[in-house]
C-alpha positions as CSV (number, residue, x, y, z in Angstrom):
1,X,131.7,-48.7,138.6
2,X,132.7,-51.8,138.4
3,X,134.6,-50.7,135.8
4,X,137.4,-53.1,136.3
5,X,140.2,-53.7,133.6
6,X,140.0,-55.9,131.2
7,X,143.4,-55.3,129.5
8,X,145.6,-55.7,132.1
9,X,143.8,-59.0,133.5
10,X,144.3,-60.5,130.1
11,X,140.7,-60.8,129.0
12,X,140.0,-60.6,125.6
13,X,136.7,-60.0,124.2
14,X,134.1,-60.0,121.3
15,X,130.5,-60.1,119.8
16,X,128.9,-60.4,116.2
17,X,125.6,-59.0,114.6
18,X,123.0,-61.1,114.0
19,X,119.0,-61.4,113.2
20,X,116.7,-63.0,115.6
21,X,113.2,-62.5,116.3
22,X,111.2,-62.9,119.1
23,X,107.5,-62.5,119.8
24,X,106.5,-58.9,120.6
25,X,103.9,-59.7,123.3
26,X,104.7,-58.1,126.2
27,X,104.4,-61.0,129.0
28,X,103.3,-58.6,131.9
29,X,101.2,-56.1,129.5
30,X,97.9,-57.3,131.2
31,X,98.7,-58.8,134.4
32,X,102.1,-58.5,136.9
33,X,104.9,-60.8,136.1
34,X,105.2,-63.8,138.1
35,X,108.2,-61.6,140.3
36,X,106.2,-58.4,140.9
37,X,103.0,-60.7,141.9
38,X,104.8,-62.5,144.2
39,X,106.3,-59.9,145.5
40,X,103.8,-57.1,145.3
41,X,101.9,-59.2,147.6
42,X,104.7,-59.8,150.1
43,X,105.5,-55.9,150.0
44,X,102.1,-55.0,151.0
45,X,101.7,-57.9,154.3
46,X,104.7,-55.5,155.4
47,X,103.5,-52.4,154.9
48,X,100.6,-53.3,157.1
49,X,102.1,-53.6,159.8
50,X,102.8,-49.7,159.6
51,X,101.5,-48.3,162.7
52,X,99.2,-45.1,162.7
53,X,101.4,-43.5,165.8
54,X,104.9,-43.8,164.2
55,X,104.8,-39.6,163.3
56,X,106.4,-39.6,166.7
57,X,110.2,-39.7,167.6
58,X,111.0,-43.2,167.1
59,X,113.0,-45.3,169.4
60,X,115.9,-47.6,168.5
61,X,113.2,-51.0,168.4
62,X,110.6,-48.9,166.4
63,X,113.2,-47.6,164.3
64,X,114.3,-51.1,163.2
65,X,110.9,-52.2,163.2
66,X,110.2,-49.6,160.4
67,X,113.2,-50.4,158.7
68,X,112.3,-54.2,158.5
69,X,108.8,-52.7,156.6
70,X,110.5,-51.0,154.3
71,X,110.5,-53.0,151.6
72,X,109.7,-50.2,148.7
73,X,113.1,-52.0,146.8
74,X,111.6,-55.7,146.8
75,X,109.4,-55.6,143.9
76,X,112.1,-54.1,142.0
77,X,114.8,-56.2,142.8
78,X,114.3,-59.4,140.7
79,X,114.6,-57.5,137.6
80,X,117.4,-55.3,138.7
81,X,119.0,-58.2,139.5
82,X,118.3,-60.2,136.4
83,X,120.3,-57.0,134.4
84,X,122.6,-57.3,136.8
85,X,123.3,-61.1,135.6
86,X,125.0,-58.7,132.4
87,X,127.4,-57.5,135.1
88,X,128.1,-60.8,136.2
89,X,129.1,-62.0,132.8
90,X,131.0,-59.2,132.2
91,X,133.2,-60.1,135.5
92,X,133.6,-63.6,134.8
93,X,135.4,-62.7,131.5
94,X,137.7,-60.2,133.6
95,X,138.3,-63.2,135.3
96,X,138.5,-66.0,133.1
97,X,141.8,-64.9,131.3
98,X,143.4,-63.7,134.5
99,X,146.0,-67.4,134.1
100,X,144.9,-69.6,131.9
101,X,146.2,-66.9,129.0
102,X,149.4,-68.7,129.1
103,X,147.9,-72.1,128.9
104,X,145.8,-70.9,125.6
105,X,149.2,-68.9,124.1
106,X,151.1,-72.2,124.7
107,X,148.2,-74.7,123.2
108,X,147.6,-72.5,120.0
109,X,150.9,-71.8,119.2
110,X,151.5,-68.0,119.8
111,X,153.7,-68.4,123.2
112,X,156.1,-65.7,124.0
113,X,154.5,-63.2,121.2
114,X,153.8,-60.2,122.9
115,X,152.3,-58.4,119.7
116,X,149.9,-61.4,119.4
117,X,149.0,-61.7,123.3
118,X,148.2,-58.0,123.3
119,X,145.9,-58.4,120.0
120,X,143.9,-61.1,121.9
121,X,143.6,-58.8,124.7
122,X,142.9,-55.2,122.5
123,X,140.1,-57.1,120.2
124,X,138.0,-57.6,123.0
125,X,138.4,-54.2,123.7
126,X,137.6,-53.4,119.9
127,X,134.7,-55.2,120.4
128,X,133.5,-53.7,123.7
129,X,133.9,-50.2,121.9
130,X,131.8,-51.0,119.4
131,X,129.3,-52.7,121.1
132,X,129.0,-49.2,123.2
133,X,128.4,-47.1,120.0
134,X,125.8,-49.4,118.7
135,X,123.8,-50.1,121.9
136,X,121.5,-47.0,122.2
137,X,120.1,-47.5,118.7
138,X,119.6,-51.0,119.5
139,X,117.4,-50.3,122.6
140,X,115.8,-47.4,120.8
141,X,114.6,-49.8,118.1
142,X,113.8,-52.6,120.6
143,X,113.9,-51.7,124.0
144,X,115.9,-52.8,127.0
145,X,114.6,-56.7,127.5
146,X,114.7,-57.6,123.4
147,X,118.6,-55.9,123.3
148,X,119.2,-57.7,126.8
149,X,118.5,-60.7,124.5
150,X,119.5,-60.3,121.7
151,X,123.3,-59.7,123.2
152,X,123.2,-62.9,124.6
153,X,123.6,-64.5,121.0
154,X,127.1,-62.9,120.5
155,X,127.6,-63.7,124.3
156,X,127.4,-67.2,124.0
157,X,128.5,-68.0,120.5
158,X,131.6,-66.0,121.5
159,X,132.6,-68.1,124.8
160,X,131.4,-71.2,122.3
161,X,134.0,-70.3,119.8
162,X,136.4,-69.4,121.8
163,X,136.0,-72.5,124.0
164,X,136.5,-74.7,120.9
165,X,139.2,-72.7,119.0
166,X,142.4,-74.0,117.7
167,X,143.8,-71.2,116.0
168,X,144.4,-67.8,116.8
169,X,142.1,-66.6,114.5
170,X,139.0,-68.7,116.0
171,X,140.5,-67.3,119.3
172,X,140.2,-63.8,118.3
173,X,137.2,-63.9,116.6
174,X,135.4,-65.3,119.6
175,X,136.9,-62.7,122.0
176,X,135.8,-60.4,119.5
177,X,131.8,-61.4,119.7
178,X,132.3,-61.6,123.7
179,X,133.6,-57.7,123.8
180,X,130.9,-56.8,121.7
181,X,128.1,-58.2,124.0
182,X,129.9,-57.2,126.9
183,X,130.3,-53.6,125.5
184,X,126.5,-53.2,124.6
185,X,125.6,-54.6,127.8
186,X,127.8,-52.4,130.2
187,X,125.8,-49.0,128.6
188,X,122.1,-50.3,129.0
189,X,122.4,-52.1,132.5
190,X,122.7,-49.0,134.2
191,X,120.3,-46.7,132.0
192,X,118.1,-49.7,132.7
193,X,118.2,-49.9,136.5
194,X,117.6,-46.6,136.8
195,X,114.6,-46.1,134.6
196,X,113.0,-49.0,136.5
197,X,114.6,-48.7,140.0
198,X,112.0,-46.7,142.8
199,X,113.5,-43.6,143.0
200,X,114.1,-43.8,146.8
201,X,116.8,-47.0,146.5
202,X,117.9,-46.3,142.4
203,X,121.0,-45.5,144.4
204,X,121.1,-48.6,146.1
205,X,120.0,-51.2,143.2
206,X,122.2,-49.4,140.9
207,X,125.2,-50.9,142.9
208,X,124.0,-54.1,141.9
209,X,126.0,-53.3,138.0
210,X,129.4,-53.4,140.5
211,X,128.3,-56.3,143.1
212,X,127.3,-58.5,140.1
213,X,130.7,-57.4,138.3
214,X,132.9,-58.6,141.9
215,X,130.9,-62.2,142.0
216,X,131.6,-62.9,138.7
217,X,135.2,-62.2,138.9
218,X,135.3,-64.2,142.2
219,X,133.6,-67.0,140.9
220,X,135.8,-67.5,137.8
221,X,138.8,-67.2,139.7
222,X,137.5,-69.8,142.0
223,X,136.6,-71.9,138.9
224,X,140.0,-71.4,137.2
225,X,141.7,-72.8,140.6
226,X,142.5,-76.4,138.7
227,X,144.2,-74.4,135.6
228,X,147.5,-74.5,137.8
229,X,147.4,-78.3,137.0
230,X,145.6,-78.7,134.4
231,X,146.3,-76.7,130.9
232,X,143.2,-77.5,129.0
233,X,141.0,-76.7,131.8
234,X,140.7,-73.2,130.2
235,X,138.2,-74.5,127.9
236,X,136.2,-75.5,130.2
237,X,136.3,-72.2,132.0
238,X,134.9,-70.9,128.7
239,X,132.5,-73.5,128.1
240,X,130.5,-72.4,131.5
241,X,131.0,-68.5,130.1
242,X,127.6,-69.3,128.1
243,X,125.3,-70.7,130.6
244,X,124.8,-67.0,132.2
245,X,123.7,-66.1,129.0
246,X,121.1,-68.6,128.5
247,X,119.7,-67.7,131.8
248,X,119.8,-64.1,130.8
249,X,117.9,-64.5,128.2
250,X,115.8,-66.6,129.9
251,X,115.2,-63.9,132.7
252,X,114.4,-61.1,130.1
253,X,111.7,-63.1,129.7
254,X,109.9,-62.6,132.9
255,X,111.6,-59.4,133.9
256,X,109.7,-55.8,133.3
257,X,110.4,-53.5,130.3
258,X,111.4,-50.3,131.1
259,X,108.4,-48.0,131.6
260,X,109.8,-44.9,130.5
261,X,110.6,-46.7,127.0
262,X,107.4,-48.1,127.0
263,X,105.7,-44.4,127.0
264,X,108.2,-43.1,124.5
265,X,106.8,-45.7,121.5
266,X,103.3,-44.6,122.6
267,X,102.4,-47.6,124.9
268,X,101.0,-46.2,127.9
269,X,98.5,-49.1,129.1
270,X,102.0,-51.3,129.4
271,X,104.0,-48.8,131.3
272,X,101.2,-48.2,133.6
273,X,101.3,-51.7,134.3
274,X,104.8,-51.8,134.8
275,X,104.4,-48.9,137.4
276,X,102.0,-50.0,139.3
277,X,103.7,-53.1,139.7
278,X,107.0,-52.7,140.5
279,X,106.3,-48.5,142.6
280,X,103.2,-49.3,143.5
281,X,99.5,-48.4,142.2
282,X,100.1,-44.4,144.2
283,X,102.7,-43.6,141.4
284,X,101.1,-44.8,138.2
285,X,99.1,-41.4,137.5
286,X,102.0,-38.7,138.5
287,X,104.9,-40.8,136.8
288,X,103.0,-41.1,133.3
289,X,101.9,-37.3,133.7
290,X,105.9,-36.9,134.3
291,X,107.2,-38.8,131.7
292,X,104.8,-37.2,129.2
293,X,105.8,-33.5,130.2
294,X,109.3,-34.0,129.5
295,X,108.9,-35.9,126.2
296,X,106.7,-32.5,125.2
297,X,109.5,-30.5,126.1
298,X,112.3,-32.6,124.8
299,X,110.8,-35.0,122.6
300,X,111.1,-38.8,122.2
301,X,114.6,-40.0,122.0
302,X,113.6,-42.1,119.4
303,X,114.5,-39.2,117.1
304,X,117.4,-37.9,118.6
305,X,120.8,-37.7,116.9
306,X,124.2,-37.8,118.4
307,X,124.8,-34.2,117.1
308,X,122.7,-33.2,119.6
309,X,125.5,-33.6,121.8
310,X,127.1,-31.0,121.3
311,X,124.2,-28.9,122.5
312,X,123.3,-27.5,125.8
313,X,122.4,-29.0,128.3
314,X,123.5,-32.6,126.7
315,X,127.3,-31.3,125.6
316,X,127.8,-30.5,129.7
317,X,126.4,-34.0,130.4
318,X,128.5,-35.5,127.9
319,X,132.0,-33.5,129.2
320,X,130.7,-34.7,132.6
321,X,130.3,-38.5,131.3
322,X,133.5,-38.4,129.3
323,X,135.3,-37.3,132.0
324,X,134.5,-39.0,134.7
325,X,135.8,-42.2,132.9
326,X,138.9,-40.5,131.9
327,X,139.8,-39.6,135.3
328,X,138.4,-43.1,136.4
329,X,140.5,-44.6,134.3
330,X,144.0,-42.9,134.2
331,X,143.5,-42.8,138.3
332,X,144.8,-46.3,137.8
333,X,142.6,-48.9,138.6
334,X,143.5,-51.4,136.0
335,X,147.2,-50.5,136.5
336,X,147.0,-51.4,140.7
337,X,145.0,-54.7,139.7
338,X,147.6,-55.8,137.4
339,X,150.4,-54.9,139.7
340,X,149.0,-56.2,142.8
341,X,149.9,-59.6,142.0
342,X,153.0,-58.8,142.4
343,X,153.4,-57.3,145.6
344,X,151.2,-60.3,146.9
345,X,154.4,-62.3,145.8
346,X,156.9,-59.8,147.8
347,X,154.8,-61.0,150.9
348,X,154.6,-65.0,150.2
349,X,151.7,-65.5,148.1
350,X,152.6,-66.7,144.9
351,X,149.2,-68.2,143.7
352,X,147.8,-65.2,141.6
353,X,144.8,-67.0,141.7
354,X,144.8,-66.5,145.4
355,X,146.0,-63.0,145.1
356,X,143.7,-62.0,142.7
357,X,141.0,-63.5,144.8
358,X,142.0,-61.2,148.0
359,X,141.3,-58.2,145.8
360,X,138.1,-59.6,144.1
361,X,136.6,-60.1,147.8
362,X,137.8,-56.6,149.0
363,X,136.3,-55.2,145.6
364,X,133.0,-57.3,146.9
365,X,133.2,-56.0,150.2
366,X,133.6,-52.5,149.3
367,X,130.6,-52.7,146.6
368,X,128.7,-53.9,149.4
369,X,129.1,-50.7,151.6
370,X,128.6,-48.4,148.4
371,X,125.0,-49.9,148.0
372,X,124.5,-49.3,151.8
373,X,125.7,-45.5,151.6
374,X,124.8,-44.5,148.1
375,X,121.2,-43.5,149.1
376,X,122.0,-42.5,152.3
377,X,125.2,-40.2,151.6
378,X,124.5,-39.5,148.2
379,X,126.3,-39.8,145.3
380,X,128.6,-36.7,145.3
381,X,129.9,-37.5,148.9
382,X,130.6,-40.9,147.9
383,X,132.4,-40.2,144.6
384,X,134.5,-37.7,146.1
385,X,135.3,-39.2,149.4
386,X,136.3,-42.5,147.0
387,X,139.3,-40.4,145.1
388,X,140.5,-39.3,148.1
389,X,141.0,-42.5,149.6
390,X,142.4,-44.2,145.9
391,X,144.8,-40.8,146.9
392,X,145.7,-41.6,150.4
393,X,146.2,-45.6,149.2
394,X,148.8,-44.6,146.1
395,X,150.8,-42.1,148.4
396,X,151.0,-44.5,151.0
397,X,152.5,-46.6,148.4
398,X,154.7,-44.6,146.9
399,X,156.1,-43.8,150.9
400,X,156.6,-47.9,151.3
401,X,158.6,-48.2,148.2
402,X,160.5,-44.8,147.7
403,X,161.5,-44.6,151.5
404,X,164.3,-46.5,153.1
405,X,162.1,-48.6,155.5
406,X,162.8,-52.0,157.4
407,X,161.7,-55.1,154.3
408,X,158.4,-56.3,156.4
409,X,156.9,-53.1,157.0
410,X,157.5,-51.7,153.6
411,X,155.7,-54.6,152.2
412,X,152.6,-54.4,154.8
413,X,152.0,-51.0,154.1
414,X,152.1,-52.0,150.1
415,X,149.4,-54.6,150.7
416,X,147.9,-52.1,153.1
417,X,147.6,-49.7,150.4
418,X,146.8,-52.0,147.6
419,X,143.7,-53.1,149.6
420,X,142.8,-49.7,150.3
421,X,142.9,-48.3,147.2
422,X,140.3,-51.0,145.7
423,X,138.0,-50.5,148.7
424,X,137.5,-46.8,147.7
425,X,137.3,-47.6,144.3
426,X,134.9,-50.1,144.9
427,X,132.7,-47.6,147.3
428,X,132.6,-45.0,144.8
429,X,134.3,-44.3,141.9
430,X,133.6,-47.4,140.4
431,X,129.8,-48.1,141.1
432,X,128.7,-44.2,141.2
433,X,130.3,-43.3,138.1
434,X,128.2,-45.7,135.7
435,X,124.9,-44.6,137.8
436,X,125.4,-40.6,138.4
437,X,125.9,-40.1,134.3
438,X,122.3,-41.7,133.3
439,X,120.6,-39.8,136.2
440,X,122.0,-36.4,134.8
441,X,121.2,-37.5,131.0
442,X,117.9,-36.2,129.6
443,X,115.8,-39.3,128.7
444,X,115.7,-37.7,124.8
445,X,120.0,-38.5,124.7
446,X,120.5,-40.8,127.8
447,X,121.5,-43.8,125.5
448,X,123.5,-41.9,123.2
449,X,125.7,-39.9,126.1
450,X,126.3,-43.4,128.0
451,X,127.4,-45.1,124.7
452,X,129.7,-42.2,124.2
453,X,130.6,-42.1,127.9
454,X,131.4,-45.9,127.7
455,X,133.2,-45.4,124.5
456,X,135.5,-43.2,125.7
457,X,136.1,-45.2,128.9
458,X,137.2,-48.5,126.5
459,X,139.6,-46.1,124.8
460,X,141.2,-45.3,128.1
461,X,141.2,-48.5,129.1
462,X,143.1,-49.4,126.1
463,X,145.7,-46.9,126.5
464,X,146.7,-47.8,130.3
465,X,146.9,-51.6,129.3
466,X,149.4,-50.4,126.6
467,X,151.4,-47.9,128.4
468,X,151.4,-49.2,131.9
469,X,154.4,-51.8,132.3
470,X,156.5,-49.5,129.8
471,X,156.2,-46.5,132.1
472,X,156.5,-48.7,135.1
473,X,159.8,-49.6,133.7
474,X,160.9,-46.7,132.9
475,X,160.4,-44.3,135.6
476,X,159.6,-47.2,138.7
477,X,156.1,-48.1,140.5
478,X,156.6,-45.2,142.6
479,X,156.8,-42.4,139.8
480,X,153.8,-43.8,138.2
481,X,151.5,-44.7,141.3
482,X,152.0,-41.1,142.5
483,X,150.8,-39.9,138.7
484,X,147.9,-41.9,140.0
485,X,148.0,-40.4,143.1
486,X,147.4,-37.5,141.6
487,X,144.9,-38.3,139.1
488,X,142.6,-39.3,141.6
489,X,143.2,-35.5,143.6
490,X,142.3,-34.5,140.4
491,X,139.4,-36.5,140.1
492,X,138.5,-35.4,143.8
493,X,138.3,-31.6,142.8
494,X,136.4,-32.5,139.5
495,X,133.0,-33.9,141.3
496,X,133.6,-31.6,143.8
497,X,132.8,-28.5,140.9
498,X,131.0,-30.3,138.5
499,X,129.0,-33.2,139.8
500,X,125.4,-32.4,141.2
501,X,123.9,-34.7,144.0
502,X,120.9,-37.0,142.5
503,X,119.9,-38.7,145.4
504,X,116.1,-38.6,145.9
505,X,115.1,-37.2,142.9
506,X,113.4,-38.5,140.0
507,X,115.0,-38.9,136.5
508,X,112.3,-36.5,135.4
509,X,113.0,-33.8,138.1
510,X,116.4,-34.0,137.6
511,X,116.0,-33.7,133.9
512,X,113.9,-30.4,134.5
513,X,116.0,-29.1,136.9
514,X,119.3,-29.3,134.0
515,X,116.8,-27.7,131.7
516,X,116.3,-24.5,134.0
517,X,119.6,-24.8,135.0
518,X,119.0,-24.5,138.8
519,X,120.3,-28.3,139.1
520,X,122.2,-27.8,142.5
């Protein structure tokens, strides 16, 4: 899912505990939020224009014309898009450390150290694995906005401190805060888009988590263009790593709570509110009815407790989750991104800023065609059709370098293959996997299997970043990009057996559906 590396690209992390209150009104409780007003309104001038006659075969005009009604997503979007602001962060410190991590080694003294380079890089990672584990009790006990904001503290004292260090330890310690934040907010974005997202376009505005991840990538290695001339300018770079915090908080604010939370502590009146502003007034009455049938069933997940894991149907949903990000991972996404700056400098481009920015906008590009397909296709097509196509891009590697094949081409078909491997990623394995694993959760244990879910895809992602250049030098790119290869066969045959399609159902029918077992 947008899932990109954060070892590989140098990007230490971090995030620290504190108290902060806030006022517990709920801003929309009694009237629509200043988005969904705004926007309610505009959705229903469109809808309008619906003619009575359009039962009838449509023709190509009438068919666009409908399409150009359909604007079921709008009232969701601003605060899908506000979440997806999390993402965004999250990016820009993929980013951030891509260069300028031999500009901060020089200026605080630890230049050449490998052990201490790779402990700035594996604390964020510390962090973001913590931050996983503790975020479902956090939004249990506060919800999705208040946990949205209270992150934000650790986010921005951590790119504060770390914009301001002059030790290692200050270094560390702020990367430590930022991987926190970053790990709490990469479980609840998700869970949260798809608890407020329509059910028709979840699909669709759950590829926001990868879209918002790609621009903020792009836009810090756009930022950290004058590091090549200037080696303070990293501090900088962190310096504007706080303002998307402040304006995440700030859009927390205005945004929607989740309704499905809101019925789980008991407050019905809100999530009705919610509902009817952001699905429209028809759903308010057979979503609450819903929600309520499988809390009787199930139970709040208030109360749940991560044994409960281990018990049917959570434990399958939790293999599922695990898995997926263990395949994700070891298919070799972070491995390819670290490594394709180096086959851009076999072909002439020796800026890795510029290198890393051809795989950033191909990431984009590809993250844009998931959130065109998703609902369309559905999420099973798309996941496995991704993994074939990271397959087909790692062999056609491994043919460039292991053949004997005139210079030019073998280096076109390298970029060729690079390119193509992150457009698959970026179409499927990297958006669907962070959405698919919330829509199969029950809403009792969805927190608690995406925390462990995310948990074990920071321990993964650890591993590659330590293993990957030893194993590239030991057995050569080819050996190991055809282990990836066939990784993501595996990961092909995998959703083909286990993964169940989603698209167009609700999180409640779905959740029933696991419960009978005649999910299919």
């Amino acid at each position: 899912m947008w899932v990109t590396n954060t070892v590989l690209l140098h990007q230490p992390n971090a995030l620290t505990r504190l108290t902060f209150s806030y006022p517990t009104r709920l801003t929309h409780s009694r009237k629509a939020s200043p988005f969904s007003r705004f926007l309610r309104k505009k959705r229903v001038t469109a809808l309008s224009t619906k003619k009575p006659d359009e039962d009838h075969e449509l023709s190509p005009d009438e068919k666009l014309e409908k399409f150009s009604a359909d604007l079921g997503w709008l009232s969701a979007f601003p605060h899908v898009s506000v979440a997806s602001m999390a993402n965004f962060l999250f990016g820009y410190h993929i980013g951030v450390m891509n260069g300028p991590i031999v500009s901060i080694a020089r200026e605080l003294g630890f230049e050449g150290n490998s052990i201490l380079e790779g402990l700035v890089v594996s604390i964020f990672i510390a962090g973001a694995f913590i931050g996983s584990i503790v975020s479902g009790p956090l939004v249990d006990k506060f919800g999705y906005r208040r946990t949205f904001q209270i992150v934000t503290i650790p986010l921005i004292l951590g790119a504060l401190v770390s914009a301001q260090a002059h030790s290692l330890d200050e270094i560390l310690c702020g990367r430590f805060l930022v991987g926190l934040g970053i790990g709490v907010n990469t479980v609840i974005v998700p869970i949260y888009i798809s608890e407020v997202s329509p059910t028709k376009y979840r699909g669709s505005l759950g590829t926001l988590c990868q879209i918002g991840t790609c621009l903020g990538i792009i836009f810090s290695l756009l930022l950290g263009i004058p590091a090549e001339d200037d080696p303070h300018w990293w501090r900088t770079m962190l310096y504007v790593a706080s303002m998307p915090g402040f304006l995440l908080a700030l859009g927390m604010q205005f945004a929607v709570e989740s309704p499905r939370w809101l019925c789980k502590v008991g407050r019905l009146d809100d999530a009705k509110v919610v509902i009817r502003n952001i699905w429209g007034g028809s759903e308010v009455e057979k979503a609450v009815e819903d929600f309520q049938s499988v809390m009787k069933n199930n139970g709040s997940n208030l109360n749940s407790r991560w044994l409960e894991l281990l018990d049917k149907p959570h434990s399958r949903v939790a293999f599922i989750g695990g898995t997926l990000f263990v395949l994700q991972q070891f298919a070799g996404i972070n491995g390819v991104l670290y490594f394709s700056s180096l086959t851009f400098q076999n072909v002439g481009i020796t800026s890795g800023a510029q290198a890393s920015l051809y795989v950033g906008v191909t990431n984009f590009a590809g993250a844009l065609c998931a959130s065109y397909l998703i609902d369309k296709q559905g999420r099973k097509k798309l996941l496995i059709g991704s993994y074939l196509g990271m397959a087909v891009s790692m062999f056609l590697i491994v043919y460039s370098v292991g053949f004997p094949l005139d210079e030019d081409l073998s280096q076109s078909l390298s970029i060729l293959g690079t390119l193509m491997y992150i457009f698959s990623f970026a179409i499927g394995a990297g958006p669907v996997t962070g959405l698919i694993i919330p829509e199969l959760s029950s809403n009792r244990t969805r927190g608690k299997i995406m925390g462990f879910s995310f948990s074990v895809h920071w321990v993964c992602n650890f591993l590659v970043g330590l293993f990957f250049l030893d194993l590239v030098e030991k057995f050569g790119v080819g050996t190991v990009y055809a282990g990836f290869g066939s990784v993501s066969l595996l990961a092909a045959a995998f959703s083909y057996r286990f993964i169940v399609e989603t698209k167009g159902r609700s999180l409640e029918e779905i959740e029933m559906s696991l419960n009978s077992t005649d999910l299919s």
